[in-house]
C-alpha positions as CSV (number, residue, x, y, z in Angstrom):
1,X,-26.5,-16.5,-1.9
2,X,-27.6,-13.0,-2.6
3,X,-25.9,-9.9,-3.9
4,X,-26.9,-6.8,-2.9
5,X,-26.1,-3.8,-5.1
6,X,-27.4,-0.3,-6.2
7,X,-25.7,-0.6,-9.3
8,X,-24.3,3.5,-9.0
9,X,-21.0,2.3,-10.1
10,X,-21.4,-1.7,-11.0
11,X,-22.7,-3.3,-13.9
12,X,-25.2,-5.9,-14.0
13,X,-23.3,-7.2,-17.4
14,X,-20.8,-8.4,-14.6
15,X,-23.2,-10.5,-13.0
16,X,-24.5,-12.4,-16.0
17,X,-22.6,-15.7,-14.6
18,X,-24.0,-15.8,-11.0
19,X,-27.7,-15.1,-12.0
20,X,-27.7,-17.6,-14.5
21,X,-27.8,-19.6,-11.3
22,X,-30.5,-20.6,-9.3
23,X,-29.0,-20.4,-6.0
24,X,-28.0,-16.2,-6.2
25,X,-30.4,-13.4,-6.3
26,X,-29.7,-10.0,-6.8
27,X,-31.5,-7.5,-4.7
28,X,-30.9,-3.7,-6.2
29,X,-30.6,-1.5,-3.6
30,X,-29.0,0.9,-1.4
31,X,-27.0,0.3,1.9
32,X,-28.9,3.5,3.4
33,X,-32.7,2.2,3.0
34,X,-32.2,0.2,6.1
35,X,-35.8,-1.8,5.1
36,X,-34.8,-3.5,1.9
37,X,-31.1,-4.2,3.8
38,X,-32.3,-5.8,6.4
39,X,-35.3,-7.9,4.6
40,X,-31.7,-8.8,2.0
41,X,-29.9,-10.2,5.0
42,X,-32.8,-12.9,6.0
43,X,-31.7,-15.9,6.5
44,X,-27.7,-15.2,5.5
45,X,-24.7,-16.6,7.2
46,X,-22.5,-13.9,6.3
47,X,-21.7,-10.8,5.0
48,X,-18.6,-9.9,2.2
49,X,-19.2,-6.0,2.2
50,X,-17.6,-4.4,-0.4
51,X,-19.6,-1.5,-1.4
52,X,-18.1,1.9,-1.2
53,X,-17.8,5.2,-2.6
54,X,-14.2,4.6,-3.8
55,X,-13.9,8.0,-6.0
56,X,-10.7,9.4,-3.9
57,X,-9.7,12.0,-6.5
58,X,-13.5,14.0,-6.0
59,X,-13.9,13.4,-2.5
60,X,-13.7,16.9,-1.3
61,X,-16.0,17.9,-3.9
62,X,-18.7,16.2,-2.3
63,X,-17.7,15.3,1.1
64,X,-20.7,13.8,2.5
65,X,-20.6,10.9,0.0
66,X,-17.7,9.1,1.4
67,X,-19.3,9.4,5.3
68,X,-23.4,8.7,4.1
69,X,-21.7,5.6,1.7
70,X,-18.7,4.1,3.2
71,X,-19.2,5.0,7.3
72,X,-23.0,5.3,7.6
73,X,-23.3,2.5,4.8
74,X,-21.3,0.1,6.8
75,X,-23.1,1.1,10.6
76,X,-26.2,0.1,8.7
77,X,-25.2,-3.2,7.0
78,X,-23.6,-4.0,10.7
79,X,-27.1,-3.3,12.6
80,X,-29.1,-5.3,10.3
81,X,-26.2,-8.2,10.7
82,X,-27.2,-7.5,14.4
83,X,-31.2,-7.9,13.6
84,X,-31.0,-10.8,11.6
85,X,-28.3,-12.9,13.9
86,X,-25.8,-12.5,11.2
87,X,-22.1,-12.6,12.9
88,X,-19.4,-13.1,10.2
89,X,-18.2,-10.1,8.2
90,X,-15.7,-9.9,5.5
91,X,-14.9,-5.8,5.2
92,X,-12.7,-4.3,2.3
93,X,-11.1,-1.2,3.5
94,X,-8.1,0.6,2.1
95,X,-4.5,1.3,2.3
96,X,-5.4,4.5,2.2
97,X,-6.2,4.7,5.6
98,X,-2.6,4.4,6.4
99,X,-2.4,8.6,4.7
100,X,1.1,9.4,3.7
101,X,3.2,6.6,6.0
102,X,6.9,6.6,6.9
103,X,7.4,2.8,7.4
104,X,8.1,0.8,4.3
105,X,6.7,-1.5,3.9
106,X,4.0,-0.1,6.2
107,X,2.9,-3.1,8.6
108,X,-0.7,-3.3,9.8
109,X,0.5,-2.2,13.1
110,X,1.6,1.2,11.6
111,X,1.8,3.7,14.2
112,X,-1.9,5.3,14.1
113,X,-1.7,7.3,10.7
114,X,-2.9,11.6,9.9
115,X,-5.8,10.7,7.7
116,X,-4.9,12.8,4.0
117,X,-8.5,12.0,2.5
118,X,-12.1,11.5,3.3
119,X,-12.1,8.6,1.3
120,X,-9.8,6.7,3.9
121,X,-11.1,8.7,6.9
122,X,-14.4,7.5,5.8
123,X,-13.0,3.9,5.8
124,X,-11.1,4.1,8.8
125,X,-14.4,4.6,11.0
126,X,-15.7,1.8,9.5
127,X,-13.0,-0.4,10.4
128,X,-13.3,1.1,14.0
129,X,-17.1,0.7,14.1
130,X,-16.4,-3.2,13.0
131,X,-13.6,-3.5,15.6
132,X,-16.0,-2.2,18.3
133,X,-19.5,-4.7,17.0
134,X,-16.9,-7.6,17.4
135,X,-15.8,-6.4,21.1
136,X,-19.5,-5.5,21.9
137,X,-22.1,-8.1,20.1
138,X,-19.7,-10.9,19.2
139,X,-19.0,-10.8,15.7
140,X,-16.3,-12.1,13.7
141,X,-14.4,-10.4,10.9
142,X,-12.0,-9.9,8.6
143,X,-11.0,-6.0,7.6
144,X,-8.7,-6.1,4.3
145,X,-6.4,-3.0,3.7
146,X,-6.3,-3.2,-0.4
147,X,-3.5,-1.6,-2.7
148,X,-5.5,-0.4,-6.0
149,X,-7.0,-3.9,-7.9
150,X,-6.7,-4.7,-10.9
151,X,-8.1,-6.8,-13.5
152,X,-11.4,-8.2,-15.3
153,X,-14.6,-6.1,-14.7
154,X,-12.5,-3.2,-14.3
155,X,-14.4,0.0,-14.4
156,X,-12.3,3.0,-12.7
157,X,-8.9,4.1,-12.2
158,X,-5.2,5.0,-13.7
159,X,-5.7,2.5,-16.2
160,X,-9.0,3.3,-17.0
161,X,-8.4,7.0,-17.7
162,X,-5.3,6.5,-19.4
163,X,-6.6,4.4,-22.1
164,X,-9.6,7.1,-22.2
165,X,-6.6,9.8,-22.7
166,X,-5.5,7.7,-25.2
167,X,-8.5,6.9,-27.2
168,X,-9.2,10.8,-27.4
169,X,-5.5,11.8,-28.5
170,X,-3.2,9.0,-29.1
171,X,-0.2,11.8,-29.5
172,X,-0.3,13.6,-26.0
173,X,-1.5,12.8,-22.7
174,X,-1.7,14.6,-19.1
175,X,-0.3,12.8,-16.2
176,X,-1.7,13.9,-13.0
177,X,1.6,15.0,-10.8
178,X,5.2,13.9,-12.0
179,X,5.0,10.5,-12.7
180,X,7.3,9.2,-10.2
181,X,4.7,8.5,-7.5
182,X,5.5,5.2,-6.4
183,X,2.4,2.7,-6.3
184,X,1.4,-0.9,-5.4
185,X,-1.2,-2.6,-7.0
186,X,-3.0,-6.6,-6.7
187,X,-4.9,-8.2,-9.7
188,X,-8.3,-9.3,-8.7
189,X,-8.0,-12.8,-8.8
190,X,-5.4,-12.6,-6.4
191,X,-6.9,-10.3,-4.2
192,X,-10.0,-12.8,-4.2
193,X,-7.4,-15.7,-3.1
194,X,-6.1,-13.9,-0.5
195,X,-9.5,-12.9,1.1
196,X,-10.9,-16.6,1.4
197,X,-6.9,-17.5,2.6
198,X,-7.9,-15.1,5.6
199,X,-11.6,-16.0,5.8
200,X,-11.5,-19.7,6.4
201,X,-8.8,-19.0,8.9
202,X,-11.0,-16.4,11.1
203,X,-10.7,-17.3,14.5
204,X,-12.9,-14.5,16.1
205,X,-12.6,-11.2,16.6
206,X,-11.3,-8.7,14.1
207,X,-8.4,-9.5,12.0
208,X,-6.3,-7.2,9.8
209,X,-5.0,-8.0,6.6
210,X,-2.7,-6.1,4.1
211,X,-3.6,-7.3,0.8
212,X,-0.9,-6.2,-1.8
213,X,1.9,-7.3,-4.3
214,X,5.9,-7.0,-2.2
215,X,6.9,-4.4,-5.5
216,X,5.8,-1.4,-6.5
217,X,5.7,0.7,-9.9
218,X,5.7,4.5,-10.8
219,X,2.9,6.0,-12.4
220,X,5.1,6.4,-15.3
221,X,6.5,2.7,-15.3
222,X,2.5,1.5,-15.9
223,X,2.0,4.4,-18.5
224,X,4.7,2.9,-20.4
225,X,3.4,-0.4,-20.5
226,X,0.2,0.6,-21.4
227,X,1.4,2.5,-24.4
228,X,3.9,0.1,-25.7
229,X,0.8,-2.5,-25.5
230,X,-1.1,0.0,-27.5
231,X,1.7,0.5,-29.8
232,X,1.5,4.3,-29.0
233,X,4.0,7.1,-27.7
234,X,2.1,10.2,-26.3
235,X,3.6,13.1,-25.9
236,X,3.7,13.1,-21.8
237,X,2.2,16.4,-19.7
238,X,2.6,16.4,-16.1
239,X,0.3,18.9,-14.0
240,X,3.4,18.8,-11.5
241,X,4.4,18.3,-7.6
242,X,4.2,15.0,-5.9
243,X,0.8,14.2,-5.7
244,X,-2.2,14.1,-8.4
245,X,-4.2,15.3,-6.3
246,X,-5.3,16.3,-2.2
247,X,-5.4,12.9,-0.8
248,X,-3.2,11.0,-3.1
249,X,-0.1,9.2,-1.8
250,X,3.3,9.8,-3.2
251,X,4.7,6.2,-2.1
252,X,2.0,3.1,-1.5
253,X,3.7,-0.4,-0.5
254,X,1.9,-2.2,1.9
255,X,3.9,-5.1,4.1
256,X,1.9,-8.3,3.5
257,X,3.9,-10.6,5.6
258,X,0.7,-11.7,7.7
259,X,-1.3,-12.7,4.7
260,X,1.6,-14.7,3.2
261,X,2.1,-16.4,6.6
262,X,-1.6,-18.2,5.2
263,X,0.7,-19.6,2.3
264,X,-1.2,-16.9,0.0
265,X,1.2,-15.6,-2.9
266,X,0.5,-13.5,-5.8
267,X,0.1,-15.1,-9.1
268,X,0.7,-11.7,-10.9
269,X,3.1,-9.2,-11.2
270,X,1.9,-5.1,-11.0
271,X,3.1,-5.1,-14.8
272,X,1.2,-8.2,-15.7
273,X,-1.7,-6.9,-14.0
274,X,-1.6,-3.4,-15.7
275,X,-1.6,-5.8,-19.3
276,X,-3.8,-7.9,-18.2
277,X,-6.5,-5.0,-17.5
278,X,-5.7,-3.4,-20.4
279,X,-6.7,-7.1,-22.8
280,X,-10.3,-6.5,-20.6
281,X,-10.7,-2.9,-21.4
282,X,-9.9,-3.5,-25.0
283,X,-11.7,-6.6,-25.4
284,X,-14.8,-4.6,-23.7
285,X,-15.3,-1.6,-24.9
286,X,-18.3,-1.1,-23.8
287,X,-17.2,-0.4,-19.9
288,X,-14.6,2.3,-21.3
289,X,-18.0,4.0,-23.1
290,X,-19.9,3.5,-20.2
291,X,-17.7,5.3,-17.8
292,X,-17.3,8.1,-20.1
293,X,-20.9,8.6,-19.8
């Protein structure tokens, strides 16, 4: 098994468990130098491709990002699955691609969504170039439309600034928009589950998958558990309107009816899995210091 990784954004602390094995290798490197890809995918039987650019909030500050990493990023890890007779693919995309939906629980068969970021325009093409290398050279895949995940190893989003917020004034904090966006969220463990549910069901072709929890929180429901596990009570500032920012949702809450038809379930709740990340962060300090940096 090998991982492939330029480390931007992971940590090779998280990987201290899979190389103390003889069987994985880590190759650092970046999906855009197609020559150390494609001598990474020698002799491989498939592909889980979950590196992206996943900073949503900046996107539009540098907008080439999401389409050189996340569209470019996946044509290349697709032609050197296509050099190296690789034909299985395992994609994580977003619910983001579905923009600002007016089906609830939005299906995978939503009708075909206005794109409100480059983050999940960027993602969207990637699905489509996917789709068209399974019609065209006979792969196999499986494209999974995440909520936000949650959980161990943990190293970005509303959980992650918040407790930042908090370690730097425990007596006021700024929430980005009102506070009553309405979110979904999956711990990782579950997410994990439900990716092998779908994987050792593929069947050919491209397959869709929802991967989410059926509830959803506001923004201000998992502020408040994070400060009542922190024993704290900032002073809340919103920045005001619906949205924290271009790009960002109001209301997220994917259908997952398909992926539950596998006999996948959820183990935790959105509030457990906002606690549960919290523990991490707490008991690893060092991933909270190293994303301030």
């Amino acid at each position: 098994m090998t991982g492939y990784d330029n480390l931007s954004t992971g940590r090779r602390e998280f990987l201290a468990g899979a190389l103390a094995h003889g069987a994985f290798r880590l190759v650092v490197g970046d999906l855009l130098d197609e020559t150390a890809l494609h001598a990474a995918m020698e002799g491989q039987d498939a592909v889980f491709h979950l590196a992206a650019n996943a900073d949503v909030r900046f996107g539009l500050e540098h907008p080439q990002r999401d389409l050189e990493q996340n569209t470019i990023g996946t044509f290349r890890v697709l032609e050197a699955m296509r050099a190296r007779g690789v034909r299985r693919i395992a994609f994580s995309s977003t619910g983001s691609i579905y923009g600002e939906p007016t089906v609830f629980p939005t299906p995978e068969t939503a009708p075909f969504p206005v794109q409100t970021s480059l983050y999940g325009a960027s993602k969207l093409a990637g699905e489509a170039l996917i789709s068209a290398y399974c019609e065209g050279f006979g792969f196999e895949a499986c494209i999974f439309r995440f909520v936000s995940v949650l959980g161990e190893r943990y190293s970005h989003g509303h959980v992650f600034d918040f407790l930042r917020k908090i370690a730097r004034d425990p007596t006021r904090i700024e929430v980005l928009g009102d506070g009553r966006q309405r979110k979904s969220y999956l711990y990782v463990h579950d997410c994990i589950d439900a990716m092998f549910a779908a994987w050792s069901r593929s069947s050919g072709g491209a397959s869709v998958y929802n991967l989410g929890t059926d509830e959803f929180c506001t923004v201000d429901d998992s502020l408040g558990w994070i400060c009542e596990r922190l024993g704290v009570r900032p002073e809340r500032a919103y920045t005001g309107g619906a949205r924290g920012w271009v790009g960002d949702s109001p209301f997220i809450f994917l259908d997952t009816a398909r992926i539950r038809a596998l006999g996948w379930r959820p183990q935790l709740s959105i509030r457990e899995s906002v606690l549960r990340t919290v523990d991490y962060l707490r008991a690893h300090p060092w991933v909270l210091e190293r994303g301030a940096a």
